[in-house]
C-alpha positions in Angstrom: -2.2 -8.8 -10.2 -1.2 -7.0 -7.2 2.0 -6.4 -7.9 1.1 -4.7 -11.5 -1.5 -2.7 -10.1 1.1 -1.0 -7.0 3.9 -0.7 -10.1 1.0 1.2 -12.1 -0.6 3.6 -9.6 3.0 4.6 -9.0 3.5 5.1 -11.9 0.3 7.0 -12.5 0.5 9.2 -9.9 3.9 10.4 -10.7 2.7 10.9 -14.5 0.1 13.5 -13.5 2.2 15.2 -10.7 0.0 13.9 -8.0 2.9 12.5 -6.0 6.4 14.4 -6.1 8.2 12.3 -3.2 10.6 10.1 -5.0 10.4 7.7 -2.0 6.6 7.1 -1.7 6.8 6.2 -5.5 9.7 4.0 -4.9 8.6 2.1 -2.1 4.9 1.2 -4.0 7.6 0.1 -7.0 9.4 -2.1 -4.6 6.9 -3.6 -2.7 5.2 -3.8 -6.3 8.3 -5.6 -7.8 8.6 -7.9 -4.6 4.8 -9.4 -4.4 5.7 -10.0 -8.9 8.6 -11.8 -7.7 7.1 -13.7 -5.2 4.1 -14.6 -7.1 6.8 -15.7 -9.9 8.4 -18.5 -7.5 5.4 -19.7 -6.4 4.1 -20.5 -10.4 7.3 -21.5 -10.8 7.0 -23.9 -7.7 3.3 -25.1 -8.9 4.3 -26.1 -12.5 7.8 -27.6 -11.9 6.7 -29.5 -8.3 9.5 -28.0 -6.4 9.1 -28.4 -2.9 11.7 -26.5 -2.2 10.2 -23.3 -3.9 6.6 -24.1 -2.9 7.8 -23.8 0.7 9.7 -20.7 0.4 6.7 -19.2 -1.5 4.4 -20.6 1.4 6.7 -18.8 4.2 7.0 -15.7 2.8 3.3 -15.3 1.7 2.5 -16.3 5.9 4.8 -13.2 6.6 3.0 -10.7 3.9 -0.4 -12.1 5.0 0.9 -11.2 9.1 2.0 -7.6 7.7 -1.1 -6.7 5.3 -3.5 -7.8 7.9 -2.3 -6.0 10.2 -1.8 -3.2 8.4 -5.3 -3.5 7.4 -6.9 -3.7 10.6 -4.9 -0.7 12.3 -6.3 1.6 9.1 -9.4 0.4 9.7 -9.0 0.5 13.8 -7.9 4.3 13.9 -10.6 6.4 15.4 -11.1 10.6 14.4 -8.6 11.7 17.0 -5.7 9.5 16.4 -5.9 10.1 12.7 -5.9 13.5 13.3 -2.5 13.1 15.3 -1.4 11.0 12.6 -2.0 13.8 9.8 -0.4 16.2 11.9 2.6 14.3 12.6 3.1 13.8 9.1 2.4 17.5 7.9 5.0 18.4 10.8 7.7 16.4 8.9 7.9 16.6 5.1 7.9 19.4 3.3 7.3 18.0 -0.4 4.4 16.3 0.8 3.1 19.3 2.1 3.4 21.8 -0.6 1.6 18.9 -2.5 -1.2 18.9 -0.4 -1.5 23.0 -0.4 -1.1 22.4 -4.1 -3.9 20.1 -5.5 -6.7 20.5 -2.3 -6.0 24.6 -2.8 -5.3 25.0 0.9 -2.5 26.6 3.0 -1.8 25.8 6.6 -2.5 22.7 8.6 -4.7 24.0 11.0 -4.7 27.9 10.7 -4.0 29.5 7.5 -1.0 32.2 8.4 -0.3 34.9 6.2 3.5 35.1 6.8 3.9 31.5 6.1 4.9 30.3 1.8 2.4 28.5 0.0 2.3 26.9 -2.9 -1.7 27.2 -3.7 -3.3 29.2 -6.3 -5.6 30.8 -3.4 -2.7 32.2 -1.1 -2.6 34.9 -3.8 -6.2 36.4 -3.3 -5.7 36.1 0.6 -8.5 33.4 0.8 -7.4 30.0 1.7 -8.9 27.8 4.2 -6.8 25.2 6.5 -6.3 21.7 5.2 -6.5 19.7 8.0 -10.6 19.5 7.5 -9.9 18.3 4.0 -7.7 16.4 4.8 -9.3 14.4 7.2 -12.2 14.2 5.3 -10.7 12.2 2.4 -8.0 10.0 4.7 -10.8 8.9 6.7 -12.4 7.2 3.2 -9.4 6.4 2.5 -8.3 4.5 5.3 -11.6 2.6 5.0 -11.0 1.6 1.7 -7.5 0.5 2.1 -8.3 -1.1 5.0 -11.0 -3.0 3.5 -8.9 -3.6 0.2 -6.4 -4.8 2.2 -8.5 -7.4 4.3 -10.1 -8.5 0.7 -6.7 -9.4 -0.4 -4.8 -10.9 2.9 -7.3 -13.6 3.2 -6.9 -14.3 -0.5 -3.0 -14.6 0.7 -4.3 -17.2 3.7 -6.2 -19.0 0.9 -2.8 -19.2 -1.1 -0.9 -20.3 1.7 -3.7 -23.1 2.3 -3.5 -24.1 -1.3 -0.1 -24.1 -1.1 0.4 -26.3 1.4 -1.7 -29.2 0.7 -0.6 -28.7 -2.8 2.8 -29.6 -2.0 2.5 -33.1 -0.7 0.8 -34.2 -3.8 2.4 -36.2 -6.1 4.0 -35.2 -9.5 2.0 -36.6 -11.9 4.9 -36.8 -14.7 7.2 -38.6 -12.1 7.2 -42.5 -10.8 4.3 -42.9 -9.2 4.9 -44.5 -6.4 7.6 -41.7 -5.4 6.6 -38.5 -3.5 8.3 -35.3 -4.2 
């Protein structure tokens, strides 16, 4: 579920020209595709009793719950300041998300809005533009809460898998012998 959702907000926000990197869009397909193949082995796993498979899916779905919880607790851990260094930093070094940025919050600048600098927003024409980094930081700090949040939701669903998981693999097969474990 997962999986579909990162493949279609991709895909969404490259349909209405709210994301122009190539690279964001391609990693949220990657990831996207990865978590569908991993979910994939693990219902394989389930329905055919493969050990093998179930411990594979079991391992890798410890190392994505390690990554997303941590992920999630650093968006949630940031503080005002550092996530104004951390929007700065990135303003500092792409160009295509920036002339996004200037483009749908109709803004120009980071900080100061300079009149010798390009800009791709509708108000750099009139002369009236105010800096982004106040938007910006308005909307990444909701953001960051409700990825963070999101993201908490779904790695203890991933712990709960992983639980599931392992106590489901030392059950017996109910097709096979049943004296025989798998």
């Amino acid at each position: 579920l997962v999986s579909l959702l990162l493949i279609g907000i991709a895909a969404w926000g490259i349909g209405f020209g709210l994301i122009s990197s190539f690279r964001v869009v391609g990693v949220a397909i990657a990831v996207g595709i990865f978590l569908f193949l991993i979910a994939l082995v693990g219902l394989i796993g389930a329905v055919k009793h493969h050990q093998v498979l179930l411990f594979f899916y079991m391992i890798i779905l410890l190392l994505v719950f390690i990554v997303q919880f941590s992920v999630s607790c650093a968006c949630l851990a940031l503080n005002k300041e550092q996530q104004s260094q951390l929007l700065e930093v990135g303003w500092n070094n792409t160009n295509s998300a920036r002339t996004d940025i200037e483009r749908n919050l109709n803004c120009c600048g980071f900080r100061v809005f300079d009149l010798n600098e390009t800009c791709s927003s509708d108000c750099f024409r009139s002369r009236q533009c105010q800096p982004c980094a106040p938007i910006i930081e308005e909307y990444s700090g909701m953001v960051l809460r409700f990825v963070g949040g999101i993201g908490l939701f779904f790695s203890f669903t991933e712990i709960l898998g992983v639980w599931l998981t392992y106590r489901y693999r030392n059950q017996k097969d109910p097709r096979a012998n049943p004296s025989a474990f798998l």
